[in-house]
VEXDREN-2710 file (C-alpha; in Angstrom, 1 decimal):
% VEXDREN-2710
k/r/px/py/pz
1/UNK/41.7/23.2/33.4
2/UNK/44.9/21.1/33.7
3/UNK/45.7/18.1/36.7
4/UNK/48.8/21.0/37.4
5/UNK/46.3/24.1/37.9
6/UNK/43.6/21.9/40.0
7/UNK/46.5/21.3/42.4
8/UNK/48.1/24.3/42.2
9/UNK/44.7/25.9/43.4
10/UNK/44.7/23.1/45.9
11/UNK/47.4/24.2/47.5
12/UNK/46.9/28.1/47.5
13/UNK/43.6/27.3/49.4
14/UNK/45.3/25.2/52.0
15/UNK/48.0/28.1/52.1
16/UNK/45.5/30.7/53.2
17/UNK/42.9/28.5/55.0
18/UNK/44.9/25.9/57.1
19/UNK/48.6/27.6/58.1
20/UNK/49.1/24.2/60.3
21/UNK/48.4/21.7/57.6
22/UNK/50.0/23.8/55.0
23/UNK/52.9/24.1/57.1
24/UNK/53.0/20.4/58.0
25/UNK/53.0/19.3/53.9
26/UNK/55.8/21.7/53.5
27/UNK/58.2/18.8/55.6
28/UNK/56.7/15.8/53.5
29/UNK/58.6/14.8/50.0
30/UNK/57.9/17.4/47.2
31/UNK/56.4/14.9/44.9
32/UNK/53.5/14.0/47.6
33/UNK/52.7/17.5/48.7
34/UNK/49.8/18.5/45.6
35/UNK/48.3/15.2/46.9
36/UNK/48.2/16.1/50.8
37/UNK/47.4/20.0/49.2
38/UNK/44.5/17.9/47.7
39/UNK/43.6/16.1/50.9
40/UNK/43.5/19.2/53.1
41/UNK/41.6/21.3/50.6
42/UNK/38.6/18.7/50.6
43/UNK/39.2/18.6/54.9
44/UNK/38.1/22.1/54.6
45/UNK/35.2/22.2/51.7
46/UNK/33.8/19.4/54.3
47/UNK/34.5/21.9/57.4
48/UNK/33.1/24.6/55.9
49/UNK/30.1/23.6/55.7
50/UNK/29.2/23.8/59.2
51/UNK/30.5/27.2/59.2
52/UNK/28.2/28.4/56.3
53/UNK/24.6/26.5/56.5
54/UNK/22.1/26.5/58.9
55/UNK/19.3/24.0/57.3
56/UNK/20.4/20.9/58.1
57/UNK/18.9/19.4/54.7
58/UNK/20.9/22.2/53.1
59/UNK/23.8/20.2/54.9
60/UNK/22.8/16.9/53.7
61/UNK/22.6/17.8/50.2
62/UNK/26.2/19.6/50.0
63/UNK/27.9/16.6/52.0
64/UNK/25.8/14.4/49.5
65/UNK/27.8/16.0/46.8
66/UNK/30.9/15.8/48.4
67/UNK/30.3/12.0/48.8
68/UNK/29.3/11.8/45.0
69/UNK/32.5/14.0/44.3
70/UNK/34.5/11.3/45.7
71/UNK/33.8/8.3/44.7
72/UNK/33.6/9.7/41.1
73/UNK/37.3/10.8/41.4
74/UNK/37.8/7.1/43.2
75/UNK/36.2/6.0/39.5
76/UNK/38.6/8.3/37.9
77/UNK/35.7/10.8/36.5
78/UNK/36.3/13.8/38.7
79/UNK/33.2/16.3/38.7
80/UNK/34.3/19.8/37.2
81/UNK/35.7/21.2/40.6
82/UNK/39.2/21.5/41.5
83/UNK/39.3/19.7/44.5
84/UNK/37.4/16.9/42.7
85/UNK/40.1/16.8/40.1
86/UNK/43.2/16.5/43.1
87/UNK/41.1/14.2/44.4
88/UNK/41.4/11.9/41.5
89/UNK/44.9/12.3/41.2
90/UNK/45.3/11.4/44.6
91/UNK/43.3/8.2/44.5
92/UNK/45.6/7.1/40.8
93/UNK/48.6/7.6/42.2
94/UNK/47.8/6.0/46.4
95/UNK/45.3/3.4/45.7
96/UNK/43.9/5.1/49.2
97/UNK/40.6/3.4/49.8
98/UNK/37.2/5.4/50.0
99/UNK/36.2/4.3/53.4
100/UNK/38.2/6.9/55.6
101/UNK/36.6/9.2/53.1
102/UNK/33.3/8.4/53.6
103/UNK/34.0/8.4/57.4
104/UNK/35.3/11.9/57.4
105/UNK/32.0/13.1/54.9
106/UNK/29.4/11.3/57.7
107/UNK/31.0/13.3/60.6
108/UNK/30.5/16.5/59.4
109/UNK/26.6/16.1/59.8
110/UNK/26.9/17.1/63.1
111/UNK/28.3/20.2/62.8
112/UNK/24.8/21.3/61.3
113/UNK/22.0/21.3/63.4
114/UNK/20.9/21.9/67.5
115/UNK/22.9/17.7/67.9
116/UNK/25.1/17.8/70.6
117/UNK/27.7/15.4/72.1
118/UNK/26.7/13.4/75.4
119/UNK/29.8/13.0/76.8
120/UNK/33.7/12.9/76.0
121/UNK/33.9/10.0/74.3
122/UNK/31.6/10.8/71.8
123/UNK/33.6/13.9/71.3
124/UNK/36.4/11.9/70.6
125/UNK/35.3/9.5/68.6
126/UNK/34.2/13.0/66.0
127/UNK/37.8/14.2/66.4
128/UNK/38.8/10.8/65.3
129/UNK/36.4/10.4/62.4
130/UNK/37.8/13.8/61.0
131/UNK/40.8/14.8/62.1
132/UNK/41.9/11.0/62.4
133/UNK/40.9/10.2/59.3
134/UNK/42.6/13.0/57.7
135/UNK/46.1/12.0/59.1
136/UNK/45.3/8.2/58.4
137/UNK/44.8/9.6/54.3
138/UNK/48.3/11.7/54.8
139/UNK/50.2/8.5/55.7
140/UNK/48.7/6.6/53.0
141/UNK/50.1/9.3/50.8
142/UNK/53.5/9.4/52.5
143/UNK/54.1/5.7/53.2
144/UNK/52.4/3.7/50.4
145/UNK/51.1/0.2/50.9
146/UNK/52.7/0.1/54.5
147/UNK/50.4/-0.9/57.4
148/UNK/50.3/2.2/59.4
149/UNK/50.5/2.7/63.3
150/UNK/46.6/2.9/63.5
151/UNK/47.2/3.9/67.3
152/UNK/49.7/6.6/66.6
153/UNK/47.0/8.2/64.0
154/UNK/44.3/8.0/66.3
155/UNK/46.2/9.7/68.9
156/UNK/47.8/12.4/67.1
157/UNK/44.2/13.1/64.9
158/UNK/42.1/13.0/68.4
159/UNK/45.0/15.5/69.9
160/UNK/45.4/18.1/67.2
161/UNK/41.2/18.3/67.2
162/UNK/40.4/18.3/70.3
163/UNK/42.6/21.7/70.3
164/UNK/41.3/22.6/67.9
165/UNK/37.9/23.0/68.5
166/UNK/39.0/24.5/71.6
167/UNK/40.5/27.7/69.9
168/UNK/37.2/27.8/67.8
169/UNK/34.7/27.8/70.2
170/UNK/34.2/31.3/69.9
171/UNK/33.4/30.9/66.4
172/UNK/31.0/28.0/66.6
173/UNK/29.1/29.9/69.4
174/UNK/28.3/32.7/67.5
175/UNK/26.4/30.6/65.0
176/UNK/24.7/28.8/67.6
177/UNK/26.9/25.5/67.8
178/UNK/28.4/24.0/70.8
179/UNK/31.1/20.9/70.6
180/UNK/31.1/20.8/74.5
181/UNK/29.8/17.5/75.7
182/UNK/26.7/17.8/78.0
183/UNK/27.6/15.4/80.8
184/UNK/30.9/17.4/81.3
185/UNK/28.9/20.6/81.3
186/UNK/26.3/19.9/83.7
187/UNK/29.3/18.7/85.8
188/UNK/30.7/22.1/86.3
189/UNK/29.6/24.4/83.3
190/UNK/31.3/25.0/80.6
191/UNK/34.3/26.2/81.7
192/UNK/35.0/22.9/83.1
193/UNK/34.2/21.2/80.2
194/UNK/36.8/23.3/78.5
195/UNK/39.2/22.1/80.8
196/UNK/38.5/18.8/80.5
197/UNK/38.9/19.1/76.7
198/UNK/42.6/20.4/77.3
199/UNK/43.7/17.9/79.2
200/UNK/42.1/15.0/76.8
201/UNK/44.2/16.7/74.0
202/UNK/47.2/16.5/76.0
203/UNK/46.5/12.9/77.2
204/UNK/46.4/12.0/73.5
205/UNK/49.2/13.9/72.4
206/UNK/51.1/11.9/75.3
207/UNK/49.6/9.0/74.0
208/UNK/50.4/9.5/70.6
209/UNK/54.2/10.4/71.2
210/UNK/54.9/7.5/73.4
211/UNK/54.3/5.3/70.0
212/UNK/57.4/4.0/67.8
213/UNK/58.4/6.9/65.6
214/UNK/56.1/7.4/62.3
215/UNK/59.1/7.6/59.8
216/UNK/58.2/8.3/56.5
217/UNK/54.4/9.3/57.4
218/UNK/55.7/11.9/60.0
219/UNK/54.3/14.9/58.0
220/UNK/50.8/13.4/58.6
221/UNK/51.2/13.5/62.1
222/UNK/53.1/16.9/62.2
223/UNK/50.1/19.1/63.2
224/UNK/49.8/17.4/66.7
225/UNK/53.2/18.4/67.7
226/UNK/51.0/21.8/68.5
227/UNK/49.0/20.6/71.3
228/UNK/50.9/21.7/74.0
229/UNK/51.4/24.5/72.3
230/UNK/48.1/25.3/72.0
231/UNK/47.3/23.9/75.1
232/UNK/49.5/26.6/76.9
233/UNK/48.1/29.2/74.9
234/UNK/44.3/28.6/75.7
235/UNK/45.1/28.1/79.6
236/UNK/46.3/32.2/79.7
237/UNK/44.3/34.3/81.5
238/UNK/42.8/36.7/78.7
239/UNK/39.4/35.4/77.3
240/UNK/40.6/35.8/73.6
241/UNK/44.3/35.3/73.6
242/UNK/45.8/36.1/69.7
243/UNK/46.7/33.4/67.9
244/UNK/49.7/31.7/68.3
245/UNK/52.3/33.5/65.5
246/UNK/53.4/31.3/62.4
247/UNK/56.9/31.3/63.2
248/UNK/56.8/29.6/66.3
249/UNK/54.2/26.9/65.1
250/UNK/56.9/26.4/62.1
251/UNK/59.5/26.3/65.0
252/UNK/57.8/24.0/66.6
253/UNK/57.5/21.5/63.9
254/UNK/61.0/22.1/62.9
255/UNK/62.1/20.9/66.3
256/UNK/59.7/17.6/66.3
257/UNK/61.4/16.8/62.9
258/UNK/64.4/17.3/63.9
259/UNK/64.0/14.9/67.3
260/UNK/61.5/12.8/65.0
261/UNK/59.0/12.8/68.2
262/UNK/55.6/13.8/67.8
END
């Protein structure tokens, strides 16, 4: 299989799996997109393994193979998957380093397994080691050898998954997993620490748009701009609101463009 097919298949998995990311690479620079496409497809081969295994040594062995994936496509020998083979395309042509890899692949442990978070911060500091280190990969991608605004990526990544854990509660439940901390549980239960949650996201989302404006990495940080939005959406009263529609999430990121705020 060609570089252009691996992509291309890349890309079709982000489209159906990942609207916001998708969406969000659609504003960066045409010839970076198969590389975020790339990015966002390995983002969810990590997720989903949480969402498929139980055994955690089950777990340990796939996110071993992830790790191996990686650093073969770092070495330029790509293992005979397609997101391997973007992978190493994406490591030519950045020179991204493997670390916030790594960090991202370590993360995901928890997310097999009866673990829970202690408190908040520990919370955050997962939405940061994924999400965060997904954004920090995107601007590599966009911006080049530039040093980027570490505080706006930390932010923006704590922000958009905090809210998103939030909206897939429901689904983590139902295979016995909860991402609610325990202190902020046996505070109030857990629809207090769902609250709590919300307004973390927001604080970081406040956070992160008070920093200078990202430039040419702004598509990396494009799927915070949905915070509020979400945040809005999870506070109505229904106990399974729909999803928010596509067209005003692409609204929504048209506008931040547009006023370059996050």
């Amino acid at each position: 299989m060609t570089i252009e097919a691996s992509l291309l298949a890349c890309e079709e998995t982000v489209r159906r799996v990942d609207p916001d990311r998708y969406l969000s690479a659609l504003f960066a620079p045409a010839e970076r997109r198969p590389l975020l496409f790339a990015l966002y497809a390995l983002n969810h081969e990590l997720a989903r393994i949480g969402e498929t295994v139980k055994e955690p040594m089950v777990a340990d062995i796939r996110l071993a193979w992830w790790r191996e994936a990686v650093e073969g496509a770092c070495d330029g020998s790509p293992r005979n998957h397609d997101v391997a083979r973007g992978l190493a395309e994406l490591f030519a042509r950045t020179g991204a380093p493997l670390e916030p890899f790594e960090a991202m692949i370590a993360a995901r442990r928890f997310d097999v397994g009866a673990a829970a978070f202690n408190d908040l911060g520990s919370l955050e500091d997962y939405a940061d080691a994924t999400s965060g280190n997904v954004m920090r990969i995107a601007a590599r991608i966009l911006d080049g050898d530039r040093v980027p605004d570490y505080a706006l990526l930390r932010q923006a990544g704590t922000a958009y998954a905090l809210a998103g854990l939030l909206r897939t509660l429901p689904l983590h439940a139902a295979r016995g997993k909860s991402f609610l901390p325990q202190l902020l549980v046996n505070q109030g239960g857990e629809k207090h620490a769902i609250t709590q949650i919300a307004k973390s996201a927001l604080a970081h989302h406040a956070a992160a748009r008070s920093r200078p404006k990202p430039g040419r990495a702004f598509a990396a940080v494009l799927p915070a701009t949905l915070v509020p939005l979400y945040a809005k959406h999870l506070a109505a009263e229904e106990p399974a609101p729909a999803d928010i529609p596509l067209y005003r999430r692409q609204w929504s990121m048209l506008r931040a463009m547009v006023r370059g705020q996050v």
